[in-house]
C-alpha positions as CSV (number, residue, x, y, z in Angstrom):
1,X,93.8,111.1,80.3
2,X,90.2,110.7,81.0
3,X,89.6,113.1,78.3
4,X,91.1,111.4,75.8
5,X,89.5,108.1,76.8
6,X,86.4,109.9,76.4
7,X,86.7,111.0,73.2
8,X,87.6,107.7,72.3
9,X,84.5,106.3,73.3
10,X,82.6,108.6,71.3
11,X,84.8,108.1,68.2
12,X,83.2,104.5,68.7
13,X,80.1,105.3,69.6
14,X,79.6,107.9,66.1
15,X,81.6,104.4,63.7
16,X,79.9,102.3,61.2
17,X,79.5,99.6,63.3
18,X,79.0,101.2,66.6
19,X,77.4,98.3,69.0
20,X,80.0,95.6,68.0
21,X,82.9,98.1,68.7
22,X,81.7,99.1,71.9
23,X,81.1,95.4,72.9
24,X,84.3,94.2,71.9
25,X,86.3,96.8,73.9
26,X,83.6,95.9,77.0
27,X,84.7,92.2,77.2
28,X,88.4,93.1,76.6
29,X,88.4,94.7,80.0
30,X,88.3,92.6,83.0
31,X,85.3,91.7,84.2
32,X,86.5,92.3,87.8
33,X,89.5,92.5,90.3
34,X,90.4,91.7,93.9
35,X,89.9,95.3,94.9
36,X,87.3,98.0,93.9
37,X,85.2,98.2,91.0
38,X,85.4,96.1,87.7
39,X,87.1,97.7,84.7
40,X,84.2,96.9,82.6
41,X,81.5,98.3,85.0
42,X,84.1,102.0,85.2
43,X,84.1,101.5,81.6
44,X,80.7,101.1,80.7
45,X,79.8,104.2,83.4
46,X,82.5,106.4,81.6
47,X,80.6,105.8,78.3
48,X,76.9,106.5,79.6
49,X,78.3,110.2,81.2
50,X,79.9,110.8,77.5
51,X,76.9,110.4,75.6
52,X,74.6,112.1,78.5
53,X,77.0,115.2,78.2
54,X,77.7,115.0,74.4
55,X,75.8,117.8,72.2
56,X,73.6,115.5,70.5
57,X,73.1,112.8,72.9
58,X,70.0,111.9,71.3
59,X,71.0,111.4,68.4
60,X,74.3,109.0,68.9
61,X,71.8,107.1,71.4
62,X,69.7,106.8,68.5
63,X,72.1,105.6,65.6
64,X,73.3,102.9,68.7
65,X,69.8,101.7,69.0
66,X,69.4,101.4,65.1
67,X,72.5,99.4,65.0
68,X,70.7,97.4,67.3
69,X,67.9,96.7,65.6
70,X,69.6,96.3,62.4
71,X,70.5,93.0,63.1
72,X,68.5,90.0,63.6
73,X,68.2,88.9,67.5
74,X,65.5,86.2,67.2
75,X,68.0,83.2,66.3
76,X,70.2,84.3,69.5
77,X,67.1,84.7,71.2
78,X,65.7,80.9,70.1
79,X,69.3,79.4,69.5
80,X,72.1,80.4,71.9
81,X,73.4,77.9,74.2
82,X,70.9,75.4,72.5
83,X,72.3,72.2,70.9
84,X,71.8,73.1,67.1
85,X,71.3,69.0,66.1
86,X,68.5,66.4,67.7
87,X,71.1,63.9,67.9
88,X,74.1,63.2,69.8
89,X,76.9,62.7,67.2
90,X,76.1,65.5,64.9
91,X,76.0,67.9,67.4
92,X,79.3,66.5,69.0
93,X,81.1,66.2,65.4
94,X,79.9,70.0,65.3
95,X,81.0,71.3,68.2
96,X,84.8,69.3,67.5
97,X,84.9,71.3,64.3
98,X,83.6,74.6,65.5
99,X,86.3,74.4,68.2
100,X,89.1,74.2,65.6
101,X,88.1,75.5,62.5
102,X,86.5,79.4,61.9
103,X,83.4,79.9,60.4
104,X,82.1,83.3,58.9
105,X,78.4,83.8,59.6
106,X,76.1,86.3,58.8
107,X,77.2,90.0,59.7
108,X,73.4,91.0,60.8
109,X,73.2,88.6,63.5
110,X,73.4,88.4,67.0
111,X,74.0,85.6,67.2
112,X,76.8,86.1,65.2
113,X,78.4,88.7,67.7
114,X,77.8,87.4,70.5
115,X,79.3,84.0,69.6
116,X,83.2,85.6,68.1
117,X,83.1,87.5,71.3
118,X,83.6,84.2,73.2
119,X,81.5,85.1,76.4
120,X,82.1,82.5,79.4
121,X,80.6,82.3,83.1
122,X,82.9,85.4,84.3
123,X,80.9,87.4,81.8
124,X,77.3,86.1,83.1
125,X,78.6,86.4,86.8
126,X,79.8,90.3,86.0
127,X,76.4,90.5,84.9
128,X,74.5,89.1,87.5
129,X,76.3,91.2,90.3
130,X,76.5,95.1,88.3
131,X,74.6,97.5,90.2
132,X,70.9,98.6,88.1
133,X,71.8,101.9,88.0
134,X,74.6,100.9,85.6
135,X,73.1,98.4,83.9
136,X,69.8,100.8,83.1
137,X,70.4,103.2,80.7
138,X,72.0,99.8,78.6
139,X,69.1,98.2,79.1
140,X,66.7,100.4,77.8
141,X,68.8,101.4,75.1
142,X,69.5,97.4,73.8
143,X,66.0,96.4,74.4
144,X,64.3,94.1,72.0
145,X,60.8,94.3,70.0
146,X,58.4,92.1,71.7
147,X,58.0,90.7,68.1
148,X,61.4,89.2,68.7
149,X,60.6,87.8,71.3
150,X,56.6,86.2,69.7
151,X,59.2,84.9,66.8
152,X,61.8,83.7,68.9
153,X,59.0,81.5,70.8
154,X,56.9,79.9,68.3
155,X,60.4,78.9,66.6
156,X,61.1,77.1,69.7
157,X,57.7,75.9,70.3
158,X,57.5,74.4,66.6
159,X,61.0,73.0,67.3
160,X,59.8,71.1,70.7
161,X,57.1,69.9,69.0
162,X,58.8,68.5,66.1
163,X,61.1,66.8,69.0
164,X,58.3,66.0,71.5
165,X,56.6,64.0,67.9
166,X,59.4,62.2,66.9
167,X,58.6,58.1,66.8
168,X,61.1,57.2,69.7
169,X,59.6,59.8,72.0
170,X,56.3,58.7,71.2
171,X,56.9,55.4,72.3
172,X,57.6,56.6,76.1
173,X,54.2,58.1,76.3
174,X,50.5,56.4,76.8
175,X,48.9,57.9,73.9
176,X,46.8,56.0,71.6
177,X,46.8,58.3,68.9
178,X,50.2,60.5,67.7
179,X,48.6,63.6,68.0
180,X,47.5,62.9,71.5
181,X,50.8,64.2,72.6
182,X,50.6,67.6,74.3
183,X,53.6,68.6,72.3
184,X,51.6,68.5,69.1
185,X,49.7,71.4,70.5
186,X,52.2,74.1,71.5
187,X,52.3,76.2,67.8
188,X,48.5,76.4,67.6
189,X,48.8,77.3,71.6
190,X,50.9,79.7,70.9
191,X,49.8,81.6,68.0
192,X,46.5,81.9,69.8
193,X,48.2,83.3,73.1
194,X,50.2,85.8,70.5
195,X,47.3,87.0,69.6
196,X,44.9,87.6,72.7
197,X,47.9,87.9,74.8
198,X,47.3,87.4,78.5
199,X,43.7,86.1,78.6
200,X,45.3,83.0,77.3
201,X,47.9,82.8,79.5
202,X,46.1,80.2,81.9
203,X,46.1,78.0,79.3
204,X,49.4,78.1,78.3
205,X,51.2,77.3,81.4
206,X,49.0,74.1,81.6
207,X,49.9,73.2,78.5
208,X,53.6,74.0,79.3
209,X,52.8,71.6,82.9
210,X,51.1,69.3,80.6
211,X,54.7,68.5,78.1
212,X,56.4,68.5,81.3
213,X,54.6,65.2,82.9
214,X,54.5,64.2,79.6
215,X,58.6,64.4,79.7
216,X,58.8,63.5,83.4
217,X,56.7,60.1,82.2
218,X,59.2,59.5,79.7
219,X,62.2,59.8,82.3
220,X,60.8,57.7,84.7
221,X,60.3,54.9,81.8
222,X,64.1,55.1,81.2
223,X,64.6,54.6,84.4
224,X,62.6,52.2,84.7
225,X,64.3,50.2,81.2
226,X,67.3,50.6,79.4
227,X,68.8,53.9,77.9
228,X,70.9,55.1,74.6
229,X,72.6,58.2,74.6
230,X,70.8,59.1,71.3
231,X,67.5,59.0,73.0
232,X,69.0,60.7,76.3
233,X,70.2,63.6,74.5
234,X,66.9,64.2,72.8
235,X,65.1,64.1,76.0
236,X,67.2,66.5,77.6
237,X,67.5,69.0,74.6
238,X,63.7,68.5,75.1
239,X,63.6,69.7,78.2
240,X,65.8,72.8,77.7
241,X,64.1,73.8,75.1
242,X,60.9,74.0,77.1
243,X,62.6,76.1,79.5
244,X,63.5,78.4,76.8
245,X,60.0,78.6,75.3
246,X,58.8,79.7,78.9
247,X,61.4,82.3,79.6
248,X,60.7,83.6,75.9
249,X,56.8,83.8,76.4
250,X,56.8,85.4,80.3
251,X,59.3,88.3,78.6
252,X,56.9,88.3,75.8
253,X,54.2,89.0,77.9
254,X,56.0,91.9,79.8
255,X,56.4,89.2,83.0
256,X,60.1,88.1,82.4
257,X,63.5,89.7,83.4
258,X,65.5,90.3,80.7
259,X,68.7,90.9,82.9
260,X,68.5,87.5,83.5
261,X,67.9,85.9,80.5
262,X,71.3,87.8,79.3
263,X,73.3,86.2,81.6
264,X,71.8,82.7,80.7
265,X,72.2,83.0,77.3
266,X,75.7,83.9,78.3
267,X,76.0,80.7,79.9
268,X,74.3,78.5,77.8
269,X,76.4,79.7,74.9
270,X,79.4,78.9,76.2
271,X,78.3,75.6,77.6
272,X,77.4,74.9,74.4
273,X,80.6,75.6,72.8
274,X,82.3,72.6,75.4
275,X,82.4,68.9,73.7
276,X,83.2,67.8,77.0
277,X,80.2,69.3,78.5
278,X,77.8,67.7,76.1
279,X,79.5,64.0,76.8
280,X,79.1,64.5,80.6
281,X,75.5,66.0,80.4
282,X,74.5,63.5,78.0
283,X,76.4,60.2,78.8
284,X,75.6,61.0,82.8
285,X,71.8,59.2,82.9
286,X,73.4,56.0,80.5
287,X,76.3,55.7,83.0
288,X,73.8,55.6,85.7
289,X,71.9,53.2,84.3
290,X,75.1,51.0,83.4
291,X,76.3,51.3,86.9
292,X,72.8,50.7,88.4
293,X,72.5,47.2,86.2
294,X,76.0,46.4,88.2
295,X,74.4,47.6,91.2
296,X,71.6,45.0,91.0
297,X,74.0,42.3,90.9
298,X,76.4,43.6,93.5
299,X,73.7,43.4,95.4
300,X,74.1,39.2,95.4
301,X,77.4,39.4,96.3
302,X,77.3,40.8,99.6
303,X,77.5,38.2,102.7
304,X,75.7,39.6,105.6
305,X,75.3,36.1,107.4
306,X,77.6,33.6,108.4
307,X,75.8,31.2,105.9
308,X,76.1,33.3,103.0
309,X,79.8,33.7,104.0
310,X,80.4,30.2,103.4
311,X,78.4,29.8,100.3
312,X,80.5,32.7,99.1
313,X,84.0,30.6,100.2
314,X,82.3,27.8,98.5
315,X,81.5,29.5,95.1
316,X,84.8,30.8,95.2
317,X,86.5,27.0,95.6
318,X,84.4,26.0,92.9
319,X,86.0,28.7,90.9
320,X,89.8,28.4,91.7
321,X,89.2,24.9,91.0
322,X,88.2,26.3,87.5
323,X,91.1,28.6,87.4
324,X,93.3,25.4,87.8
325,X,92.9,24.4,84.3
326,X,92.9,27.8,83.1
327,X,96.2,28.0,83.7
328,X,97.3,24.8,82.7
329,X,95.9,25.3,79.2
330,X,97.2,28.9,79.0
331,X,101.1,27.5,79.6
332,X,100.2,25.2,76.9
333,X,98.6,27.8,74.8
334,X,102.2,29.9,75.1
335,X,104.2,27.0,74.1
336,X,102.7,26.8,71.0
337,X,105.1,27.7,67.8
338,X,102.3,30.5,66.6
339,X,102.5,33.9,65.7
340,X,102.0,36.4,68.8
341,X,98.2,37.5,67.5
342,X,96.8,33.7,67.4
343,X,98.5,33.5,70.7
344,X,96.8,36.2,72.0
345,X,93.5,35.2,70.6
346,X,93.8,31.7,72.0
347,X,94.6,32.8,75.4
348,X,91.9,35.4,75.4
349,X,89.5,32.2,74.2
350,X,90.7,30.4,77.3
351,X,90.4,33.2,79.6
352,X,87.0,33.9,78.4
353,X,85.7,30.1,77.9
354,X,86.4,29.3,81.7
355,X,84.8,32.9,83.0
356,X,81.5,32.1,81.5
357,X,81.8,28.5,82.3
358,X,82.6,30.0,86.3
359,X,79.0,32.1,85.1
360,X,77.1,29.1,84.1
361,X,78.2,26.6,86.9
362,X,77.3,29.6,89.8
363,X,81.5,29.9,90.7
364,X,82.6,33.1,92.1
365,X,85.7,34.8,90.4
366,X,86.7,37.0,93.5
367,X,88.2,39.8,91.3
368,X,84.4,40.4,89.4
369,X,82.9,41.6,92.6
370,X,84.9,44.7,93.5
371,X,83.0,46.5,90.9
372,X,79.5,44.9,91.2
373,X,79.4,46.2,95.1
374,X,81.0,49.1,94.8
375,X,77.7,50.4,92.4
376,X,75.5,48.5,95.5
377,X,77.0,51.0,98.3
378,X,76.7,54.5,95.7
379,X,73.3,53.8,95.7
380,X,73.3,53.9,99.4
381,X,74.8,56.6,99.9
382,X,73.0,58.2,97.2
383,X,69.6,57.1,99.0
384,X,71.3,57.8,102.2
385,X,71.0,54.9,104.2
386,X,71.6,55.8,107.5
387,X,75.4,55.2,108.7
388,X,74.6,52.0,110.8
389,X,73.3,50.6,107.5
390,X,76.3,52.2,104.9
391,X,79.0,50.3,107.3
392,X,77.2,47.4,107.7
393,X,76.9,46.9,103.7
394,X,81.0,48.0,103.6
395,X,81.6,45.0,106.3
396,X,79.4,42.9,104.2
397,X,81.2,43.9,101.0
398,X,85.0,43.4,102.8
399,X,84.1,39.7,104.2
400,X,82.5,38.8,100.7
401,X,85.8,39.5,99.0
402,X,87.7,37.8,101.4
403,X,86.0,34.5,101.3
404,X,85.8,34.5,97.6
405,X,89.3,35.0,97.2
406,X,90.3,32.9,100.2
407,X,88.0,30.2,97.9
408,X,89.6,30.9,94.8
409,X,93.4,30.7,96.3
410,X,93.2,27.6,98.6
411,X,91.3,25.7,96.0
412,X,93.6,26.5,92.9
413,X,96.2,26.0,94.6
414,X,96.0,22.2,95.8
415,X,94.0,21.7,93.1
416,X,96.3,22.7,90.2
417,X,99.1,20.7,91.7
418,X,97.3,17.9,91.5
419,X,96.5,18.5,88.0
420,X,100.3,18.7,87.7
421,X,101.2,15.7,89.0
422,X,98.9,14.1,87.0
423,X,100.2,15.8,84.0
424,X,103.5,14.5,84.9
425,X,102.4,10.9,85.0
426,X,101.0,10.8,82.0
427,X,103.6,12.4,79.8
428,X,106.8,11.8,82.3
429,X,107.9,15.7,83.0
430,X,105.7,18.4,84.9
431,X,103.8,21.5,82.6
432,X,106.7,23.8,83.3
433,X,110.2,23.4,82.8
434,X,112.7,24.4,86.0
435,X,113.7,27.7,84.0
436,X,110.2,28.7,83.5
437,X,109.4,28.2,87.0
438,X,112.6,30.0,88.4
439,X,110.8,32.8,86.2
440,X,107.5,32.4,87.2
441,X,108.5,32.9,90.7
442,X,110.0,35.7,90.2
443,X,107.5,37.5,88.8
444,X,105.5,37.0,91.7
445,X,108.0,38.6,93.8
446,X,106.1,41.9,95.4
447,X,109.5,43.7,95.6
448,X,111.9,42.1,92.8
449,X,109.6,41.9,90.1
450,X,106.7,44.2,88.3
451,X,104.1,42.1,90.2
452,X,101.9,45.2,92.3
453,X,102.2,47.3,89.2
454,X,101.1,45.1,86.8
455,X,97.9,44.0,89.2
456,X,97.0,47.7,89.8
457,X,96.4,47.8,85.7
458,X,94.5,44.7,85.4
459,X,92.5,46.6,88.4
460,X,91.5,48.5,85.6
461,X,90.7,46.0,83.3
462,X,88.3,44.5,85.9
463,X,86.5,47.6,86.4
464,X,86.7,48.3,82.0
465,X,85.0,44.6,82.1
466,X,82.5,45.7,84.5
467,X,81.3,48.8,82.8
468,X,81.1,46.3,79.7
469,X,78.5,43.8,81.5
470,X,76.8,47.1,82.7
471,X,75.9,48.6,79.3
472,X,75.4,45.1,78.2
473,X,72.7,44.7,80.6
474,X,71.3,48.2,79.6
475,X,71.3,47.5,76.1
476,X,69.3,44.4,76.8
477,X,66.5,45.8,78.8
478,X,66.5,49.2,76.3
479,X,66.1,46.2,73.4
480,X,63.7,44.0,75.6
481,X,66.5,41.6,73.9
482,X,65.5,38.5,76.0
483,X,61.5,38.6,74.9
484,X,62.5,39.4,71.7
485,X,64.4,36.2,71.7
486,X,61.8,34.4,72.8
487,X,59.2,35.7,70.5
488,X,61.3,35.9,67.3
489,X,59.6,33.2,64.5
490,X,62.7,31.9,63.2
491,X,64.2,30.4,67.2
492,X,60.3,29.4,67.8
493,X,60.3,27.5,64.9
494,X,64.0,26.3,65.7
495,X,63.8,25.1,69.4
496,X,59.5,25.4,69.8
497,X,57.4,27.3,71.7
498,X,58.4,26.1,75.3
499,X,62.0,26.3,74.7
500,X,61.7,29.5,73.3
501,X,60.0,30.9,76.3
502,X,62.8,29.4,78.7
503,X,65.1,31.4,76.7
504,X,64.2,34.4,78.1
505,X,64.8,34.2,81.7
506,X,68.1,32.3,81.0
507,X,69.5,35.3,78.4
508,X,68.0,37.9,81.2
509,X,70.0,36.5,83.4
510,X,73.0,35.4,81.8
511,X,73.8,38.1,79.2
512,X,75.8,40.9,80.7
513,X,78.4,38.4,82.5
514,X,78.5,36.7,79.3
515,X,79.7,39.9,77.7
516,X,81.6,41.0,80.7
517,X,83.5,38.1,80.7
518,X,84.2,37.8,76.8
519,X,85.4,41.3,77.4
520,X,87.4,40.5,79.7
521,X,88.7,37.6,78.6
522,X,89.8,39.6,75.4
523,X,91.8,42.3,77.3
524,X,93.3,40.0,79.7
525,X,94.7,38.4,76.5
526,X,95.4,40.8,73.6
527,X,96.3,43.8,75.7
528,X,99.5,42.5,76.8
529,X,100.7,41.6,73.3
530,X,99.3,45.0,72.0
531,X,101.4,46.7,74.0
532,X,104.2,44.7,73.9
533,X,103.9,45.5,69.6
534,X,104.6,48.9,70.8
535,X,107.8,47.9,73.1
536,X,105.8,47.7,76.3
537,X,106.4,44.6,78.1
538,X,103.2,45.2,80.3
539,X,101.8,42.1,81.8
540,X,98.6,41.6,83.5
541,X,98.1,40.2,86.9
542,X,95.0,38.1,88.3
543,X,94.8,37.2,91.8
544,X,93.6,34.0,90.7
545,X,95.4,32.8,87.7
546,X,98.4,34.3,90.1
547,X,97.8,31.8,92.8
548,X,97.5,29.3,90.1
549,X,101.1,29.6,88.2
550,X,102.5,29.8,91.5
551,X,101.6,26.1,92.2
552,X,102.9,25.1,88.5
553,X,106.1,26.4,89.6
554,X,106.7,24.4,92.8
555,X,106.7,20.9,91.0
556,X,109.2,21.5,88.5
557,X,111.7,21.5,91.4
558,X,110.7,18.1,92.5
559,X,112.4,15.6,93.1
560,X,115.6,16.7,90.9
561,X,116.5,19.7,93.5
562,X,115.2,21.9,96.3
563,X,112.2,23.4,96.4
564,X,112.6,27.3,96.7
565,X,110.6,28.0,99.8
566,X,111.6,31.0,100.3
567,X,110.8,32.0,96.8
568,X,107.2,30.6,97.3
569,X,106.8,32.8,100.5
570,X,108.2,35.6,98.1
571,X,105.2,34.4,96.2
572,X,102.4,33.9,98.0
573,X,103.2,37.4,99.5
574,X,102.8,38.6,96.5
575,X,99.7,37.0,95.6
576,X,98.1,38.8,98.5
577,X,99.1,42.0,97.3
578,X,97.9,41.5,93.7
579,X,94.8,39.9,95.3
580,X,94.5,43.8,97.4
581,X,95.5,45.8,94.2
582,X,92.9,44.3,92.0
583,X,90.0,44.9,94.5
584,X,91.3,48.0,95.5
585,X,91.6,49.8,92.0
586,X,88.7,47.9,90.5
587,X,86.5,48.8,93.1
588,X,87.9,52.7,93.3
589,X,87.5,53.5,90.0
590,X,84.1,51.7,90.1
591,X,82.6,53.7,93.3
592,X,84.2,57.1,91.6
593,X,82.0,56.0,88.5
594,X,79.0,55.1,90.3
595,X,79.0,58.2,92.2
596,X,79.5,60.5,89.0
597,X,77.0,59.2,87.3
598,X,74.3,59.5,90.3
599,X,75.6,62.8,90.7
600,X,77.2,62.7,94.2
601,X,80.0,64.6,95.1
602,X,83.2,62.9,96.7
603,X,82.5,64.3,100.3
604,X,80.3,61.5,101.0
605,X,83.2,58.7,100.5
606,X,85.2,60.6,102.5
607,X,82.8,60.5,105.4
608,X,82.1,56.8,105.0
609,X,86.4,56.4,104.8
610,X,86.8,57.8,108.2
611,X,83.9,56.0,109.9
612,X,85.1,53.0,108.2
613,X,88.5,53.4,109.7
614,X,87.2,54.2,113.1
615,X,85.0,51.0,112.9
616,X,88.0,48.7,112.0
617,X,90.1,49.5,114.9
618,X,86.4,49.1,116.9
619,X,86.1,45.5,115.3
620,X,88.4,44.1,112.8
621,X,87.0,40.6,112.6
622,X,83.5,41.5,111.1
623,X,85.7,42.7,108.2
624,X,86.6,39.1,107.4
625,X,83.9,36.6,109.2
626,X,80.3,38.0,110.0
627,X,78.9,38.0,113.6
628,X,76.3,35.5,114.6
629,X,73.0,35.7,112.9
């Protein structure tokens, strides 16, 4: 048996296409198992004692190495596991066709080969962890020209500075003049160290420290300002590719392992093969920015003293006196003999106008915080605020949302009956009819009715809404959108110099909960009529708005029967459970975000979840009311 397998390996070995053959039937066997040696590694050893024993061994090592070198290694060397497009949605759009539709590409390429052999980590681990004395009679046979390499780096090196030029790039640097930029001198560097080799070395790799302030400078400015992926995905194919140009120049020069550039190029390659990959890496530093605008305003909503606890309760009045009309004119807006898409546009409108009024007046809506705070404690845990500190910021988060929501629901309440009654003496008969009410009620009901459901998905509108006003704040600060406001010709000449220049501070300060809330507003109001168009009675449920329909449906009762109390109970039950689903998906799906995008891993909320749960049986109360000052 061994014999034959032998001679089989041989028969490859002698073939017209001996290297790709021999690859092929190396990946095809396992790159390891749970006990003893790999199949590949036996394989690969069975091979090497063949040709050593073989007649003319020299020769069949030869006509392998020529088959080698036949084909062209410096596009594998300068492009494998490198994005092949400087910007994000060509490269994505090629990727999503490369995963579904074949391609032919050029036979004398290794590229080429290496790509249809579909290479993954097991491959580069396998690699990593064989023994050299199997690995070294390979390597010496497949080793490349050091002109492959010298091409393979000033390709890159023109590539990085054609990136490290382009205008948007430019912009994040300090240099007066274009050619300032250290990128512009990489070719020339590098056809001089070509050529004198290591004398020029020195040189080089303060050049190559030089790009890499130069792109450290440009990081810190995004984080500093706002982001777009576009510009993101440049920066960080930038700085791969300068990674590549120095693993390429230190083999070049004879200083570089070759072993493990393999195995990156292994990786790289089938990184770059995953769409999802390229979203994540790309998309990670915008969603950090998006959550970090939200962070910044979290930040205001947390009540660490006893006075800012009451200011909260008293926002929050202010806005469930709000949310009393809100209601009022969105039972009137579903009475109305329209079509369902005006409907839904009307009430999205009303939604939407009384949000932003809340935002203008300084009202709390309690279920807009959830989000907001949960980005204000992943940054300390990212920062790693000491544990004292973590819980104190969780208490201070808890009590917030309980007096704003207290504020919305004891206000809104009272205050929309009111507004009933006086609805019912000026037109003689109370906003809702008896029926309606019967059916309001029940849909409140936390056991009878959809009621916890429904409020765990407008949980996730909340946090969809958050994310909105978070890459609305972004895109103002990456658009300096308030001073260009203020500076624009056309608004100066409009409202004057002064007012022009007060603009700005109010449209800093204003814009993302403006969008936030129009989003909002939108899905709160088309979404349910969407989905209802595709036969899915979903509705949503706002703690708020909740609280207030529940009062509209009290009067209706009055003084033609009996009140329902136990109905109402039913009710208000389920008004605190809506109130506990909305914060608690809202503000879980927006601490999962925040934590993704600053990179954390989940271990640290599960920390922080166990001393929070040891803390509440400690001390309850400071979850609702904060200790003296």
């Amino acid at each position: 048996m061994q014999g034959d397998r032998t001679s089989a390996l041989l028969s490859l070995a002698a073939g017209p296409r001996p290297v790709e053959a021999i690859l092929r039937l190396v990946v095809e066997a396992e790159p390891r198992r749970w006990t003893g040696g790999a199949p590949r590694t036996e394989l690969l050893r069975t091979l090497n004692l063949a040709l050593t024993a073989h007649p003319q061994s020299e020769a069949c090592r030869d006509q392998l190495r020529q088959d080698w070198l036949r084909a062209n290694s410096v596009r594998m060397l300068a492009e494998m596991g490198l994005p092949q497009h400087t910007d994000f949605l060509r490269e994505a759009f090629k990727r999503l066709v490369d995963r579904y539709i074949p391609r032919l590409d050029e036979s004398e390429d290794l590229f080429a080969l290496l790509e249809s052999l579909r290479l993954d980590e097991s491959d580069a681990q396998w690699l990593e962890s064989s023994r050299l004395e199997d690995l070294t009679p390979w390597k010496e046979l497949l080793a490349l020209p050091v002109e492959s390499y010298w091409d393979a780096a000033q390709l890159v090196g023109f590539r990085c500075a054609a990136l490290g030029l382009s205008r948007d790039l430019l912009g994040l640097g300090p240099e007066a003049r274009e050619l300032d930029s250290p990128f512009s001198r990489l070719p020339e560097a590098l056809s001089a160290l070509r050529s004198t080799g290591v004398a020029a070395a020195t040189g080089w790799n303060a050049l190559l420290d030089t790009c890499r302030e130069r792109l450290s400078m440009a990081l810190a400015h995004l984080d500093e300002h706002g982001v777009s992926s576009d510009l993101v995905y440049r920066l960080d194919l930038l700085e791969i590719q300068l990674k590549r140009l120095e693993k390429l120049v230190g083999l070049a020069l004879g200083e570089g392992d070759g072993l493990a550039l393999a195995a990156l190029l292994i990786r790289m390659g089938a990184e770059q093969r995953s769409l999802s990959g390229l979203v994540r890496g790309t998309l990670r530093r915008l969603a950090r920015k998006v959550v970090e605008h939200t962070g910044e305003t979290g930040e205001h909503y947390v009540a660490q003293s006893r006075k800012e606890w009451w200011r909260t309760l008293g926002s929050g009045g202010g806005g469930g006196a709000l949310t009393a009309f809100t209601a009022a004119v969105k039972y009137s807006i579903a009475a109305l003999p329209f079509a369902p898409m005006p409907i839904g546009l009307l009430l999205a409108a009303n939604y939407a106008a009384s949000f932003i009024l809340m935002q203008f007046c300084h009202f709390t809506l309690a279920s807009k915080q959830p989000a907001m705070t949960a980005s204000a404690l992943a940054g300390a845990l990212e920062n790693q605020e000491s544990a004292h500190t973590i819980v104190g910021l969780s208490e201070g988060i808890t009590r917030s949302q309980v007096a704003a929501t207290l504020g919305n629901v004891l206000v809104t309440i009272p205050a929309t009956l009111l507004l009933d009654l006086a609805w019912k003496a000026f037109s003689g008969h109370p906003v809702l009819t008896a029926e309606r009410a019967a059916h309001g009620l029940n849909d409140l009901h936390p056991v009878h009715s959809w009621a916890i459901p429904f409020a765990a998905l407008t949980g996730v509108l909340l946090w969809l809404a958050s994310l909105a006003a978070g890459w609305a704040g972004n895109w103002s600060a990456y658009r300096r959108f308030p001073d260009a406001l203020a500076a624009n010709p056309r608004i100066r000449r409009w409202l004057g110099p002064e007012q022009a220049a007060r603009l700005a501070p109010l449209v800093e300060h204003h814009f993302s909960g403006i969008v936030g809330y129009l989003v909002l507003g939108l899905l709160l109001g088309l979404l349910p009529l969407l989905l209802a168009f595709m036969g899915l009675p979903v509705e949503v449920r706002h703690v708020t708005l909740s609280a207030a329909s529940l009062a509209l449906c009290i009067l209706p009762f009055h003084p033609g029967g009996a009140i329902p109390w136990a109905d109402v109970a039913w009710g208000l039950a389920g008004i605190g459970a809506i109130g506990v689903m909305n914060f608690g998906v809202s503000f879980g799906l927006a601490l999962i975000t925040a934590e993704r995008a600053r990179g954390l891993d989940s271990s640290a909320r599960r920390k922080l979840g166990r001393t929070l749960r040891t803390t509440f049986a400690q001390r309850p109360i400071r979850f609702f009311f904060p200790p003296k000052d």
